[in-house]
VOKOL-302158 format. One line per 3 residues: number of its first residue (from 1); for each residue y, z, x of C-alpha. Coordinates in Angstrom, 1 decimal. Example, Ala and Ser with C-alpha at 12.3 -4.5 7.8 and 13.67 -1.06 7.14 Angstrom:
residues 2
1 = -4.5/7.8/12.3 | -1.1/7.1/13.7 $
***
This chain:
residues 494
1 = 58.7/-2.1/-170.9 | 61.3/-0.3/-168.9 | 65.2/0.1/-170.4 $
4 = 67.8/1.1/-168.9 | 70.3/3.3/-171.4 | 73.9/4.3/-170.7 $
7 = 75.9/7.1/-172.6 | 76.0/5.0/-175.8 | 72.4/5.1/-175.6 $
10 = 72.6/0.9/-176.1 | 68.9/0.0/-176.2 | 69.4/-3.7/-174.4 $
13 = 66.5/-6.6/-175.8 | 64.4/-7.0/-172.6 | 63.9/-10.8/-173.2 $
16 = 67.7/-11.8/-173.8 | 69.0/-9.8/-170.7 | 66.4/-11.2/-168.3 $
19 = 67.3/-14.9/-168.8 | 71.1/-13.7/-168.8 | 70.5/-12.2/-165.4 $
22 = 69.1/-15.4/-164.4 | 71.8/-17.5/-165.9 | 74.0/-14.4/-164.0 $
25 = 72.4/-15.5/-160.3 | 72.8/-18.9/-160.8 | 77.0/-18.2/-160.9 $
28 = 76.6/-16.3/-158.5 | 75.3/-19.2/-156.4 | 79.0/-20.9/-156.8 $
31 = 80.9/-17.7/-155.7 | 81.9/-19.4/-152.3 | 77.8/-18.5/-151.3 $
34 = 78.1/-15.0/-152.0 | 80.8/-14.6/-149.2 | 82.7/-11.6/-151.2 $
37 = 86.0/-13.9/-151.3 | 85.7/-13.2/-154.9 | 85.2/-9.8/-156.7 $
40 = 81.7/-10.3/-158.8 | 81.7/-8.5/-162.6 | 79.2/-6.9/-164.8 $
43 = 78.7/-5.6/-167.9 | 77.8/-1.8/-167.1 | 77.0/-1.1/-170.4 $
46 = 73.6/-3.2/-170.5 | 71.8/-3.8/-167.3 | 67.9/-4.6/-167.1 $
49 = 66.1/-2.8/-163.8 | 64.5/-6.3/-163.4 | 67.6/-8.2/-163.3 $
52 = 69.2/-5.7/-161.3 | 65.8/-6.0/-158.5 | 66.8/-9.8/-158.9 $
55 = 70.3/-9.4/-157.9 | 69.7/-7.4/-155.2 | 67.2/-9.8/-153.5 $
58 = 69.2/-12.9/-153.9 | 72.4/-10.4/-151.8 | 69.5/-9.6/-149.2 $
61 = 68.4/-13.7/-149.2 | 72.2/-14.9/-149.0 | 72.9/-11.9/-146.5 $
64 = 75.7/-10.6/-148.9 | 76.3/-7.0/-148.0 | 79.5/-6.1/-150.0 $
67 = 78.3/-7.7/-153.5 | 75.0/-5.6/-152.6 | 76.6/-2.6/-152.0 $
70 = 78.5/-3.2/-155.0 | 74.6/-3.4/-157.2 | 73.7/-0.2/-155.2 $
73 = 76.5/1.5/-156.6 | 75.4/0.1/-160.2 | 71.6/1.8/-159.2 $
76 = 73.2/5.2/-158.5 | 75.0/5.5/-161.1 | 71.5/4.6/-163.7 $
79 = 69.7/6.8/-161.3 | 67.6/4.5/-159.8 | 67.9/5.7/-156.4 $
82 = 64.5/7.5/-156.7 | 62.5/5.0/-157.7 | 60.3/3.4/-154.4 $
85 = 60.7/-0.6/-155.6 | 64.3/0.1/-155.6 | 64.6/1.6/-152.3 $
88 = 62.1/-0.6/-150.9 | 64.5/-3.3/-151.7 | 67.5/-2.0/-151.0 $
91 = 66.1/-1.5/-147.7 | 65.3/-4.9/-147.2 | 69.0/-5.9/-148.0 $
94 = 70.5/-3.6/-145.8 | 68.3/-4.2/-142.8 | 68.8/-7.7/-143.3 $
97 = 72.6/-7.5/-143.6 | 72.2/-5.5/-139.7 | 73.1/-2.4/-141.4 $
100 = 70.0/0.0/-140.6 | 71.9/3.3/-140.4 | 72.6/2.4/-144.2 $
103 = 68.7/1.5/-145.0 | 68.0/4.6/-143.0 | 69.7/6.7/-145.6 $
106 = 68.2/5.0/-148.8 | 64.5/5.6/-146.6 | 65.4/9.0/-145.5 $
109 = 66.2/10.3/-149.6 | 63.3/8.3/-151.1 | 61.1/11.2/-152.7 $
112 = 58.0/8.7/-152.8 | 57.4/6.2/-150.1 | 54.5/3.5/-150.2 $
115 = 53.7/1.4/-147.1 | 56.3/-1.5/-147.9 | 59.0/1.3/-147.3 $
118 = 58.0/2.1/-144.1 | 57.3/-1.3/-143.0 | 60.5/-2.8/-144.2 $
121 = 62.3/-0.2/-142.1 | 60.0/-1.0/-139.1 | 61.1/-4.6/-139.6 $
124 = 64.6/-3.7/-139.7 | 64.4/-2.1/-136.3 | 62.3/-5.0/-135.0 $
127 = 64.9/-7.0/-136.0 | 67.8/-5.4/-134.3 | 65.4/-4.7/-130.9 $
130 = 65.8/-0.9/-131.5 | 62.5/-0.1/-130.0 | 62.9/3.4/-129.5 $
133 = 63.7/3.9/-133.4 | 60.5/2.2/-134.0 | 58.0/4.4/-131.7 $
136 = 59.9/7.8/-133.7 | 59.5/6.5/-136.8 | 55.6/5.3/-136.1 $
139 = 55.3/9.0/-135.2 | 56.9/10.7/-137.9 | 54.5/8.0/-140.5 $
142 = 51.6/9.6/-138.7 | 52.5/12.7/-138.8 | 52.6/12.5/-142.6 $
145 = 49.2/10.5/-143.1 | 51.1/7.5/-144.9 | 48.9/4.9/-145.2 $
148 = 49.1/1.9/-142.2 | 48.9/-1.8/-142.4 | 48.1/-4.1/-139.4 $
151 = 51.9/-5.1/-139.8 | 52.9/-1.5/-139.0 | 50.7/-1.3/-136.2 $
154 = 51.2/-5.0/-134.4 | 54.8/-4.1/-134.7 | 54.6/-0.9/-133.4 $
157 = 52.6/-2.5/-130.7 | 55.2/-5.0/-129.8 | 58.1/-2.1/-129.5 $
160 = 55.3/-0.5/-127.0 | 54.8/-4.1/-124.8 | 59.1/-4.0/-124.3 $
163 = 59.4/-0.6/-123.5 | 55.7/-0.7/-120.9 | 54.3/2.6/-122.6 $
166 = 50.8/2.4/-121.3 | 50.2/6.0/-123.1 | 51.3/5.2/-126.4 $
169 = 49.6/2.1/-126.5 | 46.4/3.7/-126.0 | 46.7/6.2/-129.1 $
172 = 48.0/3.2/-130.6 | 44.5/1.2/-129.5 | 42.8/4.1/-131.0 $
175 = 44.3/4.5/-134.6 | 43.5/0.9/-134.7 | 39.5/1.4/-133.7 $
178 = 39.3/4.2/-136.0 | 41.3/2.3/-139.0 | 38.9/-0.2/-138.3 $
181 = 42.3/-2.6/-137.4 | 41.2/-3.4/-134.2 | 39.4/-6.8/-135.5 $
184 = 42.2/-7.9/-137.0 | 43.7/-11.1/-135.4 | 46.9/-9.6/-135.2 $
187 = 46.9/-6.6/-134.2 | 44.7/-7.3/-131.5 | 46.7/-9.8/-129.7 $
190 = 49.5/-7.1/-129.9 | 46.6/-4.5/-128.1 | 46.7/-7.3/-126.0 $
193 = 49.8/-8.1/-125.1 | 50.7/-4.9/-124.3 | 47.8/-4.4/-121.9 $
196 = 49.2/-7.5/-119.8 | 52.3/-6.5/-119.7 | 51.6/-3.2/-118.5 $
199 = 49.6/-4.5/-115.6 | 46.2/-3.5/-117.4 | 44.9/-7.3/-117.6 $
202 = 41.2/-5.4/-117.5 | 41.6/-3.7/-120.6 | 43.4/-6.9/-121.7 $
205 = 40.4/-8.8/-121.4 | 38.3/-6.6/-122.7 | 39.8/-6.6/-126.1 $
208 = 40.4/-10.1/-126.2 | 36.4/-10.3/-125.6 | 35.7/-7.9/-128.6 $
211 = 37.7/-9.9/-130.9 | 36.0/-11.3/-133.4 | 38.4/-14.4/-134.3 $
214 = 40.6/-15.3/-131.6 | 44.1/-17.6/-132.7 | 46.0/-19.9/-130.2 $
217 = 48.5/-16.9/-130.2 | 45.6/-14.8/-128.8 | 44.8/-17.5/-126.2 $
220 = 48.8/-18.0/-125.1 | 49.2/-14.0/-124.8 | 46.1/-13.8/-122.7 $
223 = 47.1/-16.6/-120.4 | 50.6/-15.2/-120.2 | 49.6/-11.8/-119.0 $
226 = 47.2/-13.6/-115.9 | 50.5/-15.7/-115.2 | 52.7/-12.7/-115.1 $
229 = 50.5/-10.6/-113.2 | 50.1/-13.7/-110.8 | 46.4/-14.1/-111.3 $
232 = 47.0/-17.6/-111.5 | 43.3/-18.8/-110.9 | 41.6/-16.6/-113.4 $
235 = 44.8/-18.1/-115.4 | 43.4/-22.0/-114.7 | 39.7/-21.1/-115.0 $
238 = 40.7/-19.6/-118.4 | 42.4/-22.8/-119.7 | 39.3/-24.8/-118.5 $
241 = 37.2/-22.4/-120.8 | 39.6/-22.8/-123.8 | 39.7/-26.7/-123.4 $
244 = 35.6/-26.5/-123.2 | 35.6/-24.5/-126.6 | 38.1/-26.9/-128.2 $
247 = 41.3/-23.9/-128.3 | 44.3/-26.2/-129.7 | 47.2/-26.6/-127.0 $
250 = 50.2/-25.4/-127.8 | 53.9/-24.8/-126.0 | 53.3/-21.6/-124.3 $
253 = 50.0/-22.2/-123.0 | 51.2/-25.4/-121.8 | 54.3/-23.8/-120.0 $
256 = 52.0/-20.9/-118.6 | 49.5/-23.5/-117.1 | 52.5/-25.6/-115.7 $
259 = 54.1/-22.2/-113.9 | 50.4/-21.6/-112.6 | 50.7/-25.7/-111.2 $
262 = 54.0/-24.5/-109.3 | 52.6/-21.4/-108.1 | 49.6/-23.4/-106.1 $
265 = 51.6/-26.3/-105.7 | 48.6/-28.5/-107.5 | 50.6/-31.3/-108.2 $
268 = 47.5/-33.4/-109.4 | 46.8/-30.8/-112.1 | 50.6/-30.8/-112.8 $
271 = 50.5/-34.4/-113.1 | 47.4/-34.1/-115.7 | 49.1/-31.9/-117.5 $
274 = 52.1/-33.4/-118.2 | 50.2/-36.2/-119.7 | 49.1/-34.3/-122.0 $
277 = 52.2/-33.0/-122.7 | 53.4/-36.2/-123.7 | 50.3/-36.5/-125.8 $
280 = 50.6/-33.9/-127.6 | 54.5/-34.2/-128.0 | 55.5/-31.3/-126.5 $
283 = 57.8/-33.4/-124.3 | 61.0/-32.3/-126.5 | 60.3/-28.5/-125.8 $
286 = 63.0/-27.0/-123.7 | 60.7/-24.4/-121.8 | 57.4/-26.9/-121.1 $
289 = 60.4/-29.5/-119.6 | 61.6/-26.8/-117.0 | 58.1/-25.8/-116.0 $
292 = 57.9/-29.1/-115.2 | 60.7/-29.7/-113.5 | 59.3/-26.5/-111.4 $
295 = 56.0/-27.7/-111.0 | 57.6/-31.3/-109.4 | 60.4/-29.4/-107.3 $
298 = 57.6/-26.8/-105.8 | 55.5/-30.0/-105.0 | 58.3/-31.8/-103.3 $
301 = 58.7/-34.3/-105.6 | 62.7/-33.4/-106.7 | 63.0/-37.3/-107.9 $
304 = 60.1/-37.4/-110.7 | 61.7/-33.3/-111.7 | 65.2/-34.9/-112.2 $
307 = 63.5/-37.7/-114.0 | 61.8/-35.0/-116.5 | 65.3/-33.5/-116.7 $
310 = 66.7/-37.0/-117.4 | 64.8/-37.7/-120.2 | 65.5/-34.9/-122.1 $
313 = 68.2/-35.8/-125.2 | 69.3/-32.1/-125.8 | 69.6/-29.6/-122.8 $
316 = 70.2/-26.0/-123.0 | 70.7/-23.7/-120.1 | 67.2/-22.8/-119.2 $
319 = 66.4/-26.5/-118.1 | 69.7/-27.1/-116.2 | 69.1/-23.8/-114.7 $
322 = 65.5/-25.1/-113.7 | 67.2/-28.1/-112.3 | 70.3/-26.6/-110.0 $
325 = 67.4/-24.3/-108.7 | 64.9/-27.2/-107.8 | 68.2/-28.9/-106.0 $
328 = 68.4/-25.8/-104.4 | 65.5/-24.8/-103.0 | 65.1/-28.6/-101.5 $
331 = 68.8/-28.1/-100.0 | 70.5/-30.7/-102.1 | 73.8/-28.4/-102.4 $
334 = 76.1/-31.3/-103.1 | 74.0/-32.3/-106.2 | 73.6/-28.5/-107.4 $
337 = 77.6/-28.5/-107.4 | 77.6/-31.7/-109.4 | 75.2/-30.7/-112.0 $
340 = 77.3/-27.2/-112.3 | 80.4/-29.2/-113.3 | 78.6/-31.6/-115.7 $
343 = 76.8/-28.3/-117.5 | 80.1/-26.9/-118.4 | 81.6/-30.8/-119.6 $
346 = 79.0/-31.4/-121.6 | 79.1/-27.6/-123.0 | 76.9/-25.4/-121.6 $
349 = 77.7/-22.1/-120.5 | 76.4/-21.0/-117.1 | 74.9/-17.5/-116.9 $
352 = 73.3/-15.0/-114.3 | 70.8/-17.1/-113.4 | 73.3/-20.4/-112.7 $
355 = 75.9/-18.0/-111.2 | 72.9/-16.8/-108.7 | 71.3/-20.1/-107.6 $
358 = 75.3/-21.3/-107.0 | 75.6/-18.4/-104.6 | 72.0/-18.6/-103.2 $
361 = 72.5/-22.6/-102.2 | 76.4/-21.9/-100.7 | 74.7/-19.3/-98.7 $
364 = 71.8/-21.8/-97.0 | 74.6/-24.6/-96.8 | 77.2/-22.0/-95.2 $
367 = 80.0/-22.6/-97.5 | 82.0/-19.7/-97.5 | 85.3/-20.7/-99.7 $
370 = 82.7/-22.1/-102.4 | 80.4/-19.0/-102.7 | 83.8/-17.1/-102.6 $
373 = 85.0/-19.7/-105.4 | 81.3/-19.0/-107.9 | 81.3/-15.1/-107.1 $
376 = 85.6/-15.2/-108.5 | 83.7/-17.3/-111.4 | 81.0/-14.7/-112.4 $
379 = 83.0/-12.1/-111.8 | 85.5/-13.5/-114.1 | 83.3/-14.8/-116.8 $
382 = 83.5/-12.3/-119.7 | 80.2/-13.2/-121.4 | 78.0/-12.7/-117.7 $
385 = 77.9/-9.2/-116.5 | 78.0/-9.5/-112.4 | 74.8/-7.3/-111.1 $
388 = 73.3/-6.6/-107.9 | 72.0/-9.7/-107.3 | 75.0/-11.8/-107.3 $
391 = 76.6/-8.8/-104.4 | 73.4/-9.0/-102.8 | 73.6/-13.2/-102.4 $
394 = 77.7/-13.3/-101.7 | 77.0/-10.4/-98.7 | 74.0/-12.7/-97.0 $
397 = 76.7/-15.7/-97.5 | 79.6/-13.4/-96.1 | 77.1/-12.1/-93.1 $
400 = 75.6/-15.9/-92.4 | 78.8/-16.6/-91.8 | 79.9/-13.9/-89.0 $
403 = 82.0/-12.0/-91.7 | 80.7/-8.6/-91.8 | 83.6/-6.5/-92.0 $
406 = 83.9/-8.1/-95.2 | 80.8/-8.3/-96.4 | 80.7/-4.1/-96.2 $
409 = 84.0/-4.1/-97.9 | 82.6/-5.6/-100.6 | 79.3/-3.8/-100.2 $
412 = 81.6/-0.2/-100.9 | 83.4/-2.0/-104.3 | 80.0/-2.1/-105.9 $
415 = 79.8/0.1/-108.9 | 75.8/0.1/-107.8 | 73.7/1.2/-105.2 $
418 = 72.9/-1.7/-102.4 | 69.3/-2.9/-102.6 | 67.0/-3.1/-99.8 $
421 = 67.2/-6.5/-99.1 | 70.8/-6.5/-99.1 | 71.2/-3.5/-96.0 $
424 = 68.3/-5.7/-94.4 | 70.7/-9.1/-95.1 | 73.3/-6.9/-93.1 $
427 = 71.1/-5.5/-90.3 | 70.2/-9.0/-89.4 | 73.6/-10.5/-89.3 $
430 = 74.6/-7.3/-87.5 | 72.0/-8.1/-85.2 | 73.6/-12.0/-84.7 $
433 = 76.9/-11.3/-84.1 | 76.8/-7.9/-82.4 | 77.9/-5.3/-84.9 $
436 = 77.0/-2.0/-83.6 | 78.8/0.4/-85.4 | 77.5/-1.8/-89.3 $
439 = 74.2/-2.2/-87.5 | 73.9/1.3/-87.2 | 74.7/2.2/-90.8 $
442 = 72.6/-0.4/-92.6 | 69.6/0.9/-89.9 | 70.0/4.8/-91.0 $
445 = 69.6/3.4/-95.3 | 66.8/1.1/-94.3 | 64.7/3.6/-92.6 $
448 = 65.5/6.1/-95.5 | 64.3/3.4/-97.9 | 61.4/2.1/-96.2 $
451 = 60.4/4.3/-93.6 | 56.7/2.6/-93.6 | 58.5/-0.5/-92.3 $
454 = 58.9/-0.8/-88.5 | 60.8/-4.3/-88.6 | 63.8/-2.3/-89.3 $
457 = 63.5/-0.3/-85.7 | 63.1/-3.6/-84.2 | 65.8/-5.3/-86.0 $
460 = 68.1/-2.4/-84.4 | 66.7/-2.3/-80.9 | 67.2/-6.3/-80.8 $
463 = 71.0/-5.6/-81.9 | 71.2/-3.2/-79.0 | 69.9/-5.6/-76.7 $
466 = 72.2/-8.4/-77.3 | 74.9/-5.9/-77.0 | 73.4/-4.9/-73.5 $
469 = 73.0/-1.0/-74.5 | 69.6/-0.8/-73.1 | 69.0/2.5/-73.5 $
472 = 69.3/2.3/-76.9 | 67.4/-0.3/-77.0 | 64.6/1.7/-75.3 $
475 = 65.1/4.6/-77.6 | 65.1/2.5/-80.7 | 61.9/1.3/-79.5 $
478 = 60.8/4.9/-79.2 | 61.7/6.3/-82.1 | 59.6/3.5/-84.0 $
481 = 56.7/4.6/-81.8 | 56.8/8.0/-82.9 | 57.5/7.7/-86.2 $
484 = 54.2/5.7/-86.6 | 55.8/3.0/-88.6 | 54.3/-0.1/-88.1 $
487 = 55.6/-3.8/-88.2 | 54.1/-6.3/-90.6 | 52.0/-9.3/-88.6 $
490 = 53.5/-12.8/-89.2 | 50.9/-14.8/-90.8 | 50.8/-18.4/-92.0 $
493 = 50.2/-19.5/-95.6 | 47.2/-22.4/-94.9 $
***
């Protein structure tokens, strides 16, 4: 049995003080949910290391960082600070109270760690998306030969897939073979993953083919990485082979099938599929409904994706997002302005990707003063951070509209670099309304970034011409000749 002892050497009856500890926790469930309004009290001169472990999981369970501190000071001062349960759950506390430079220091002066130490600080950084943290402190485990779990590896893995490291992922691959890991269901979907989203779907298939057990997890990850990497028919010939070997259907594979429907247009196969979303009563999911919204819009068929978004009791941003850009894209920019007031009565905040398809449909319509009026919205909104994308789309509106003196004003107040596409959004409305001297500047960044493509050299010849300065035009021409840049073919989809 163990005992703790103070300076009165009190030797405490191990049965008595465990069932007072528990009596102790339940209080503590009445102290305002452990919110610290309330100092908490203890008797320091009897305290059982068991009751004390207690304590500190039920802080870590209610998320109560100050009474925890409070029991960490109580462990110091017993000198329990070097035993590995007691670190492995202060830890746990801390990381789960978002405090990881605090369970970094309980890790970091542990004499003895076990593998639930370094996992439970892995977790903490998982937690908190500190991916970096995770991949140093992976390293420094190997260094020192501690023993590795599949949870160490698979999260490892997953701080590998956000940060596309195709290098580490491949020593990673190999600890795995030679732990003999690499079977394990988790781990290898992590392998996986990573390989898909590093543009390795070859090696992605390979290990899902060596797998020995493969989970609906598995399947989604694998039909994930073909959508991503927009192999979208090995993507629906996959699905036909996992409905052939009986693979249960669940949300993600559902909304990776749909987004493969909207790629090809295959509005039959849409159709199909959202039967058996209804079926299988994934018709509530958020992310399935805006895939099919998607797959409806991309087929032309706005009224039946409206009628999707209809049904839907709860909304969140991703589906009216799905819906203003499927108004968009068919033109409807009347509707898209409607549904962008009714988002914000009914409490949902737009963000980059509403601000975006606003400025993207004002910008096909020609509205100047209401692009104008979105782009003062994001650029006022203090929970959206305004990027390149949003200049890019309120400079094509600005140019569409003859205003290129300031469209380039607004291009210099960037705090980024202009994108290609936005000097090539320039070039072309320099090229429709005559701008020579803005024609010439947005030429001279276009054939820095893209020298390979000759459309830029005809873009400025062609603004030469309308301008009648024909020996520009001819030299323009020239140039592109000798530079040996050539001019992509137009070519039709069918």
């Amino acid at each position: 049995m163990l005992y703790i002892r103070d300076t009165r050497s009190l030797t405490v009856v191990r049965s008595g003080l465990y069932f007072a500890a528990r009596s102790f926790c339940n209080k503590l469930n009445h102290i305002s949910a452990l919110k610290e309004k309330r100092p908490v009290r203890f008797d320091r001169n009897s305290i059982h290391v068991f009751a004390l472990h207690e304590l500190l999981q039920l802080c870590a369970k209610r998320r109560s960082l100050l009474v925890g501190k409070g029991w960490h000071g109580l462990a110091i001062h017993f000198g329990l600070v070097t035993d590995t349960i007691t670190c492995n759950i202060l830890i746990n506390l801390y990381t789960k109270c978002g405090q990881n430079d605090c369970a970094r220091h309980a890790f970091d002066t542990m004499h003895v760690r076990s593998v639930v130490s370094w996992n439970t600080m892995i977790a903490g950084y998982t937690r908190n998306g500190e991916d970096v943290q995770i991949l140093k402190l992976f390293s420094m485990m190997h260094g020192e030969g501690a023993h590795m779990s599949e949870f160490t590896l698979s999260s490892t893995l997953c701080a590998c897939a956000v940060k596309y490291v195709i290098i580490e992922c491949k020593q990673l691959h190999t600890i795995a073979i030679k732990l003999a890991l690499d079977s394990n269901s988790f781990v290898g979907t992590a392998v996986l993953d990573v390989y898909a989203k590093c543009n390795m779907i070859n090696d992605a298939y390979w290990v899902f083919e060596k797998m020995p057990e493969k989970t609906t997890v598995t399947w989604s990850s694998l039909f994930a990485g073909l959508v991503q990497n927009g192999l979208h028919e090995e993507a629906l010939r996959l699905f036909q082979s996992s409905q052939r070997n009986g693979i249960q259907l669940t949300e993600f594979t559902l909304s990776a099938m749909l987004s493969t429907c909207a790629s090809f247009a295959l509005i039959m196969e849409g159709t199909q599929l959202h039967a058996v979303n209804v079926k299988c009563g994934f018709h509530v999911n958020f992310f399935v409904a805006s895939s099919l919204v998607d797959v409806y819009a991309r087929c032309g068929q706005i009224e039946e994706g409206y009628a999707v978004f209809s049904d839907m009791e709860h909304k969140n941003v991703v589906l009216w997002n799905a819906m203003i850009v499927s108004f968009a894209r068919h033109g409807h920019s009347w509707e898209v302005m409607i549904l962008f007031e009714k988002m914000q009565q009914v409490g949902i905040f737009p963000n980059e990707v509403t601000y975006l398809s606003m400025l993207s449909v004002c910008g096909h319509a020609g509205l100047v003063e209401e692009a104008r009026h979105y782009f003062s919205l994001v650029i006022s909104d203090h929970t959206v951070e305004p990027n390149v994308l949003h200049y890019s789309c309120m400079v094509d509106v600005l140019g569409r509209c003859g205003k290129i003196d300031e469209a380039w004003e607004l291009m210099l107040q960037m705090s980024f670099e202009p994108m290609i596409s936005m000097w090539g959004s320039l070039l072309g409305s320099c090229q429709k309304y005559r701008h020579i001297r803005l024609a010439r500047i947005a030429a001279e960044q276009l054939f820095k970034l893209e020298p390979e493509n000759g459309g830029n050299h005809i873009l400025l010849s062609d603004v030469y011409a309308a301008c009648g300065n024909w020996d520009n035009a001819v030299l323009a021409r020239k140039y592109l000749k000798d530079s040996g840049a050539m001019k992509d073919m137009g070519r039709s989809w069918i």
